[in-house]
C-alpha positions as CSV (number, residue, x, y, z in Angstrom):
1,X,18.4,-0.6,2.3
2,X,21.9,0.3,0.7
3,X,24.3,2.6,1.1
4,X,27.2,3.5,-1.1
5,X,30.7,4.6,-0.3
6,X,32.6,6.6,-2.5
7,X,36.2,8.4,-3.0
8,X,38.9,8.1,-6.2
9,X,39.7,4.8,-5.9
10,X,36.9,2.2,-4.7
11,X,32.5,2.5,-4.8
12,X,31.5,0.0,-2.4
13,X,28.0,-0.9,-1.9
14,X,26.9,-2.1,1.4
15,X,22.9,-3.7,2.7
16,X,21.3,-3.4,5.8
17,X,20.3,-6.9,5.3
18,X,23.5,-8.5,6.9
19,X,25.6,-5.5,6.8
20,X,26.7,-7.4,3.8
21,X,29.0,-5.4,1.4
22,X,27.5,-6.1,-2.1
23,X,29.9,-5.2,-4.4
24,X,33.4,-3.4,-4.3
25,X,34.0,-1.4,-7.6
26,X,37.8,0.2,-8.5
27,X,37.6,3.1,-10.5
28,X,38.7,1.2,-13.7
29,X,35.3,-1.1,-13.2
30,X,36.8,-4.0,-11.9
31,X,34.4,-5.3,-9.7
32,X,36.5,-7.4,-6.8
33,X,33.5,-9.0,-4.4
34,X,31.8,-11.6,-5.6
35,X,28.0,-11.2,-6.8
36,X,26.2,-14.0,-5.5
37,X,25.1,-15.3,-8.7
38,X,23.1,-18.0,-8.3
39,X,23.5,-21.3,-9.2
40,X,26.3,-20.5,-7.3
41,X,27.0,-19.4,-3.6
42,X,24.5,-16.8,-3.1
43,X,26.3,-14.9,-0.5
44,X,28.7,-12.2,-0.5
45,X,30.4,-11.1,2.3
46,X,28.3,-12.4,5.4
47,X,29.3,-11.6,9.0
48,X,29.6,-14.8,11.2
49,X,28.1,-14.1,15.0
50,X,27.7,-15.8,17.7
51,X,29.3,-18.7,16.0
52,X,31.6,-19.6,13.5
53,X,31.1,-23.2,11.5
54,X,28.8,-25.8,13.4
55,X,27.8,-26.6,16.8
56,X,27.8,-30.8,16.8
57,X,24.2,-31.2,16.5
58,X,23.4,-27.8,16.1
59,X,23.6,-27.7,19.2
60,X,26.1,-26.8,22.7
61,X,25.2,-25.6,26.5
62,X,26.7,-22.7,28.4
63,X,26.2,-21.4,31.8
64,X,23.2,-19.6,30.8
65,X,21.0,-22.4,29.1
66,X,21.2,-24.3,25.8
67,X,22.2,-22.9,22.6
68,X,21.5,-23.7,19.3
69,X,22.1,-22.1,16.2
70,X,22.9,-23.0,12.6
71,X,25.9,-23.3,11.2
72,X,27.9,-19.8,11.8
73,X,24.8,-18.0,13.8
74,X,21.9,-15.9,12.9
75,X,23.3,-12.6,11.8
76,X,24.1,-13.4,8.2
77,X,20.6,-12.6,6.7
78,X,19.6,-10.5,10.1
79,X,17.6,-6.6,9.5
80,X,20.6,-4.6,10.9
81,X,19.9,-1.1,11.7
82,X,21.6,1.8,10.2
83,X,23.3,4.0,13.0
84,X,25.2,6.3,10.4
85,X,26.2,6.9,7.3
86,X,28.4,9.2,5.7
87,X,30.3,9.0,2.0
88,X,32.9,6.2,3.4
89,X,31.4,5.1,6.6
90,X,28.2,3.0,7.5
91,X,27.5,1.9,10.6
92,X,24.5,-1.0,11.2
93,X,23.7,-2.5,14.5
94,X,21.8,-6.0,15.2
95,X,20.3,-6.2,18.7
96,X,19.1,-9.6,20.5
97,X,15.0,-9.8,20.4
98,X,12.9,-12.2,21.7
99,X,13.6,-14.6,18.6
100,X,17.6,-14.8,19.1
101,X,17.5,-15.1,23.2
102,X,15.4,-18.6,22.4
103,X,18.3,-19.8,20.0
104,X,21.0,-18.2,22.1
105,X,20.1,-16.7,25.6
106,X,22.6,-14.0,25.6
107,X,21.6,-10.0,25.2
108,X,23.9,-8.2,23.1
109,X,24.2,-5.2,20.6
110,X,26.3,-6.3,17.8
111,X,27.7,-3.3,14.8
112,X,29.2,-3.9,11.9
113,X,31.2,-0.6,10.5
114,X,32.7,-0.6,6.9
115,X,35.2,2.3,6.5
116,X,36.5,3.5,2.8
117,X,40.0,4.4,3.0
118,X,41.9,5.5,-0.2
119,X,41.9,1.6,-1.7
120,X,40.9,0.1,1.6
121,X,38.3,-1.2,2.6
122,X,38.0,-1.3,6.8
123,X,35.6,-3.6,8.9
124,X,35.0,-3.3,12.3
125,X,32.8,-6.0,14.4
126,X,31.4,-4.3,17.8
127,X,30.2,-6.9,20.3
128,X,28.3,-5.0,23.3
129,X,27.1,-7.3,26.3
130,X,24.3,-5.6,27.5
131,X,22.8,-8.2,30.1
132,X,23.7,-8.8,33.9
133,X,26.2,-12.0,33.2
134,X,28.6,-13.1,30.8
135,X,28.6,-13.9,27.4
136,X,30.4,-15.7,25.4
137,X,30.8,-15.7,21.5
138,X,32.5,-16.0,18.6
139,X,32.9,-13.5,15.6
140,X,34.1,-13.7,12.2
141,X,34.0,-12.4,8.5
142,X,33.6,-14.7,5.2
143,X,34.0,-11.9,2.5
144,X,34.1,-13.6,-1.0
145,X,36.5,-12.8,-4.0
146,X,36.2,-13.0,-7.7
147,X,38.6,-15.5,-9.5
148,X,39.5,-14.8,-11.7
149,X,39.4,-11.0,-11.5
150,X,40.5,-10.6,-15.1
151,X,38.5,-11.1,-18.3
152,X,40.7,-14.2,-19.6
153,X,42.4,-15.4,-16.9
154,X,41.9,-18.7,-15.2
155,X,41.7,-19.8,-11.6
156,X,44.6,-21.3,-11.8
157,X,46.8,-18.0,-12.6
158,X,45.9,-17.0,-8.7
159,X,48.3,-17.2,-5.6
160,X,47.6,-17.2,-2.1
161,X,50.7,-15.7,-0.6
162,X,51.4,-14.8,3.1
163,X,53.5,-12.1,4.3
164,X,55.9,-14.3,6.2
165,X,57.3,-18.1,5.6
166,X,55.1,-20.5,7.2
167,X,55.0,-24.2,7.9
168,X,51.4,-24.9,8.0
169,X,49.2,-27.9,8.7
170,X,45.6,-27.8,8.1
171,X,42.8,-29.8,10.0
172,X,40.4,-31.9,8.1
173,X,36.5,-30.8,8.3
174,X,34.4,-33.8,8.5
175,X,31.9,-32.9,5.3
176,X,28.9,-34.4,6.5
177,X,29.2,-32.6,10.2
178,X,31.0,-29.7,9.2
179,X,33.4,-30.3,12.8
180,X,36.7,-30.0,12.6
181,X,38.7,-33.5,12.6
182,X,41.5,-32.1,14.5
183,X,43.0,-35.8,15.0
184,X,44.2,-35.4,11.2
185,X,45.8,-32.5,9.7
186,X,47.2,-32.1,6.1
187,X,50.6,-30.4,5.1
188,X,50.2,-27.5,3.1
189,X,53.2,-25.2,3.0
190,X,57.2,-26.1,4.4
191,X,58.7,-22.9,5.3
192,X,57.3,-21.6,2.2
193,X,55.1,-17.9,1.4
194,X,52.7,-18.8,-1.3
195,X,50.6,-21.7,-2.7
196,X,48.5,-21.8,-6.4
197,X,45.2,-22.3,-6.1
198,X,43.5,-25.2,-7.4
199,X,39.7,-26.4,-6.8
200,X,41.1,-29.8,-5.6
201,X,42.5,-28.3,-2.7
202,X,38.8,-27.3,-1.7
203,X,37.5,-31.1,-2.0
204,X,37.6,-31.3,1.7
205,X,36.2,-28.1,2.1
206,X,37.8,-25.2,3.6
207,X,41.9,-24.9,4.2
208,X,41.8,-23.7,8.2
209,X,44.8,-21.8,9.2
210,X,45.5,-21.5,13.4
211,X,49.3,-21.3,13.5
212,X,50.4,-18.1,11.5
213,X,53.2,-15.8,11.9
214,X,52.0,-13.7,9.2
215,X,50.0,-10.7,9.9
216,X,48.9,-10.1,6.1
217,X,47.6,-12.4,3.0
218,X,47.1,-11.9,-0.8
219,X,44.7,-13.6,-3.2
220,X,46.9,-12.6,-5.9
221,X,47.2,-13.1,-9.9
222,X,50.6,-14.1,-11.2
223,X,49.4,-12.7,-14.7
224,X,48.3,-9.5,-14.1
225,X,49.1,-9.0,-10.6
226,X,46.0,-7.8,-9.4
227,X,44.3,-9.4,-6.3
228,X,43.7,-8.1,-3.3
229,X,45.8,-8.2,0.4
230,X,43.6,-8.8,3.6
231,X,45.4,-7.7,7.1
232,X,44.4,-10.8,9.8
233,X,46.9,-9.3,12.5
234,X,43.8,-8.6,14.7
235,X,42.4,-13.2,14.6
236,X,44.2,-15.9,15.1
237,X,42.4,-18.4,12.5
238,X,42.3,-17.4,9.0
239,X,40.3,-19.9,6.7
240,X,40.3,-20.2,2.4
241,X,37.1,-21.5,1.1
242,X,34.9,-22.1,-2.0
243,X,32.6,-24.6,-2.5
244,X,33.3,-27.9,-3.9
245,X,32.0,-27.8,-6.9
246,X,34.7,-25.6,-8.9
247,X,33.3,-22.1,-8.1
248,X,34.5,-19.2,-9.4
249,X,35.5,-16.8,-6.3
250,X,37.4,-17.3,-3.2
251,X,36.7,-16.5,0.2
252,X,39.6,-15.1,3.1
253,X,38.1,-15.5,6.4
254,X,39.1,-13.7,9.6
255,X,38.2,-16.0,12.4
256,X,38.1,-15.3,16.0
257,X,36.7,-19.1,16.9
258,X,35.6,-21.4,14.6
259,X,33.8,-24.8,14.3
260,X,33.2,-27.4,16.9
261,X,36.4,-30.1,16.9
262,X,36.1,-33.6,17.7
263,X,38.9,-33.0,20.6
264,X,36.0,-30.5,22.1
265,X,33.3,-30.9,24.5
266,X,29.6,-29.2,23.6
267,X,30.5,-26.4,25.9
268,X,30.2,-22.8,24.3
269,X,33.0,-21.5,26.7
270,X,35.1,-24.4,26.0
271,X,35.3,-23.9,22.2
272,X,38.8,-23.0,20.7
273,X,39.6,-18.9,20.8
274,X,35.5,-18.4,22.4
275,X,35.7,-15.0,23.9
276,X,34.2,-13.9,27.1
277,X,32.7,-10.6,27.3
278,X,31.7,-9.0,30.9
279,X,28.4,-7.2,31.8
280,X,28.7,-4.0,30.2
281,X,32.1,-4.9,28.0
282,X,33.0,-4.0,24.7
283,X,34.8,-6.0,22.3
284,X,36.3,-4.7,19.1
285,X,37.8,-6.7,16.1
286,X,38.7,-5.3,12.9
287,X,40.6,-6.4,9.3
288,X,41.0,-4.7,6.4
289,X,41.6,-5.6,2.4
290,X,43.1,-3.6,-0.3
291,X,42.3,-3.8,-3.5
292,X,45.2,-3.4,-6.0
């Protein structure tokens, strides 16, 4: 099922399957999400729950019995529920079933609400506990841009700029186990804003970010200066990925956890920025992206 939201300045076209946005549309027809044209990456904008990246082995325990789930969770091709709809809100909801609770023995109600405001586009991720102990998890988005945005342009004309200075190191991701190799990291920016994107940088497979000042991000075009600005206040990873093989689009992902590293045990609670939620808790993470 899909349901489109609408004012002056965006259309956006959201699934039940997922509670994947499928396209977002300015009013001048430029078309910002990626289309999952295949033989390319044929997602779009999946949600990333309980997990984010790999377990090692697929695999982890927790107080509650083994888990194991592919790499970032089940949710990504899920049948969400609609809860609501209006002409810029949707609302869908995923509940554990029988299926989930034998991959990952947690109960849960999970919602995923897109919001059109003016030329934003708002994302909320709702994480209910609904059993008798705790549960943790780890939630995420992995929305995917066009690059170029602009009939003639190249990939090469586009910026990723942060709102503040930052002296970054990134972590290498071991390609054939997807887990973070956090004995190794690579320098990517010296007290420096912005960096030109290139598909060598994306050899090694996604640049992850866990020591930001900035609150904001652009993917940005230093042609025609349009792009799009993603507000990460609310996690404190932030990934950039596309696949190695010289894609055309560019994902900016909110994290809050992220793939197993080789420093970690195979302890769900023990995994880097896991939350905990409580019998009966509610945890709320949201991010936005304007499209300019």
């Amino acid at each position: 099922m899909l349901t489109t939201l609408k004012n002056e300045k965006l259309t956006v076209v959201v699934s039940s399957v997922g509670a994947e946005p499928q396209s977002i549309v300015s009013a001048d027809g430029l078309n910002y999400l990626w289309d999952g044209h295949a033989p390319y990456w044929n997602r779009r904008s999946p949600v990333l729950f309980p997990i984010i990246g790999a377990l090692r082995n697929n695999a982890a325990t927790s107080a509650h019995g083994d888990i194991r789930l592919p790499k970032h969770g089940f949710c990504r091709s899920a049948p969400f529920e609609t809860v609501s709809e209006s002409e810029t809100s949707v609302t869908h909801r995923y509940t554990d079933n029988e299926e989930t609770f034998a991959k990952y023995p947690y109960h849960f109600e999970f919602s995923v609400t897109h919001n059109l405001k003016d030329d934003v586009l708002e994302t909320i991720y709702t994480v209910k506990n609904t059993g008798d102990y705790d549960m943790p998890f780890c939630v995420g988005g992995h929305p995917a841009f066009n690059v170029p945005l602009v009939e003639g342009e190249a990939y090469t004309d586009y910026a990723v700029e942060f709102s503040e200075n930052e002296t970054t190191d990134c972590p290498l991701i071991d390609m054939n186990t997807c887990l973070i190799a956090d004995a190794t990291y690579n320098r990517l920016l010296t007290d420096e804003k912005s960096f030109r994107l290139n598909h060598v940088l994306f050899r090694g497979d996604a640049l992850v970010f866990e020591t930001l000042k900035s609150k904001s991000v652009k993917l940005v075009s230093q042609k025609s200066g349009r792009g799009v600005e993603m507000d990460i206040s609310g996690f404190p990873v932030f990934a950039v990925w596309t696949m190695v093989d010289d894609q055309p689009f560019v994902c900016f992902e909110p994290w809050q956890g992220g793939a197993t590293r080789d420093s970690e045990d195979d302890v769900f609670e023990h995994k880097n920025h896991c939350v905990i939620a409580a019998p009966g808790e509610v945890k709320e993470f949201r991010f936005t992206v304007r499209m300019f």
